[in-house]
DODRENRO-700407 format. One record per residue (C-alpha): z, x, y; residue in one letter; residue number from 1. Coordinates in pm, whole numbers. Each point is the difference from the previous one (the first is absolute). Layout:
> Z  X  Y  A  NUM
...
***
This chain:
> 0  0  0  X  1
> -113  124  330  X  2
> 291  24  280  X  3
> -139  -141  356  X  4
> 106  211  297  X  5
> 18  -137  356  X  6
> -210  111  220  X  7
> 156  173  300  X  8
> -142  87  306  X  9
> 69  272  254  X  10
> 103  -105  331  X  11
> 51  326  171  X  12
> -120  64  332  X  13
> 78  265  171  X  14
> 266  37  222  X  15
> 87  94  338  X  16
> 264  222  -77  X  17
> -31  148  -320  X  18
> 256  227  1  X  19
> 216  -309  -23  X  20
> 98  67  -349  X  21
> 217  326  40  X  22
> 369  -37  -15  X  23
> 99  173  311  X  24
> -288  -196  194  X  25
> 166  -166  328  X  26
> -310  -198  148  X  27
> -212  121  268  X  28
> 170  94  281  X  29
> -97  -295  284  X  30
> 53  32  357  X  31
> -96  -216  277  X  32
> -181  237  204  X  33
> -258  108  -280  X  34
> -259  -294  144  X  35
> -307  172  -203  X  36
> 229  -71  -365  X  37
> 154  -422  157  X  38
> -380  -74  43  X  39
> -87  93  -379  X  40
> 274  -285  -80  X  41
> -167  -272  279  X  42
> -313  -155  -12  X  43
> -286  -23  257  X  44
> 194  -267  192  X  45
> 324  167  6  X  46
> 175  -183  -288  X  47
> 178  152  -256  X  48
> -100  78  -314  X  49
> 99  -208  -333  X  50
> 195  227  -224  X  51
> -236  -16  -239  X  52
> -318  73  213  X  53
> 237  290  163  X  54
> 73  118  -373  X  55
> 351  45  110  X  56
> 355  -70  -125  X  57
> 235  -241  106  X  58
> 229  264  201  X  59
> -319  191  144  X  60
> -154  -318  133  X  61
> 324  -78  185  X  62
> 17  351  139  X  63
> -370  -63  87  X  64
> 106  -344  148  X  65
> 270  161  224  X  66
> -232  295  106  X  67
> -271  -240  137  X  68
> 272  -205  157  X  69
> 169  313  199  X  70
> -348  136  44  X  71
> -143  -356  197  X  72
> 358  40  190  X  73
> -50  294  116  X  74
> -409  -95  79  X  75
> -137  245  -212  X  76
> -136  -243  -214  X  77
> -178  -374  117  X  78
> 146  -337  -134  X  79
> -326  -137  -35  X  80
> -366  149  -29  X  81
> -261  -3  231  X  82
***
């Protein structure tokens, strides 16, 4: 008798970070005046990214959250888009 196997399929993309895996990772260090990095986690229009367009974690998209938030504060960044 023949055994059936599921079928599995690879959902791997790549990821942002992929250094993510190493123990002694911390994140990537985000800081509100690095404008070029906040604009790889906005889109066109100035919104913020979804998590999982960003390819982020749940504690580096709230550090990315904050960092835009300082960084439109402190006018280095626009609410909106033009």
């Amino acid at each position: 008798m023949a055994v059936k196997r599921k079928k599995t399929r690879s959902n791997r993309k790549a990821r942002r970070f992929p250094e993510r895996g190493n123990v002694d990772w911390q994140g990537p260090l985000i800081d509100y005046k690095e404008t070029e990095l906040l604009r790889k986690f906005t889109t066109s229009s100035s919104k913020m990214m979804s998590r999982k367009r960003a390819g982020t974690s749940t504690r580096e998209q709230e550090a990315v959250k904050l960092a835009v938030k300082y960084a439109r504060f402190m006018a280095l960044m626009p609410y909106r888009g033009i």
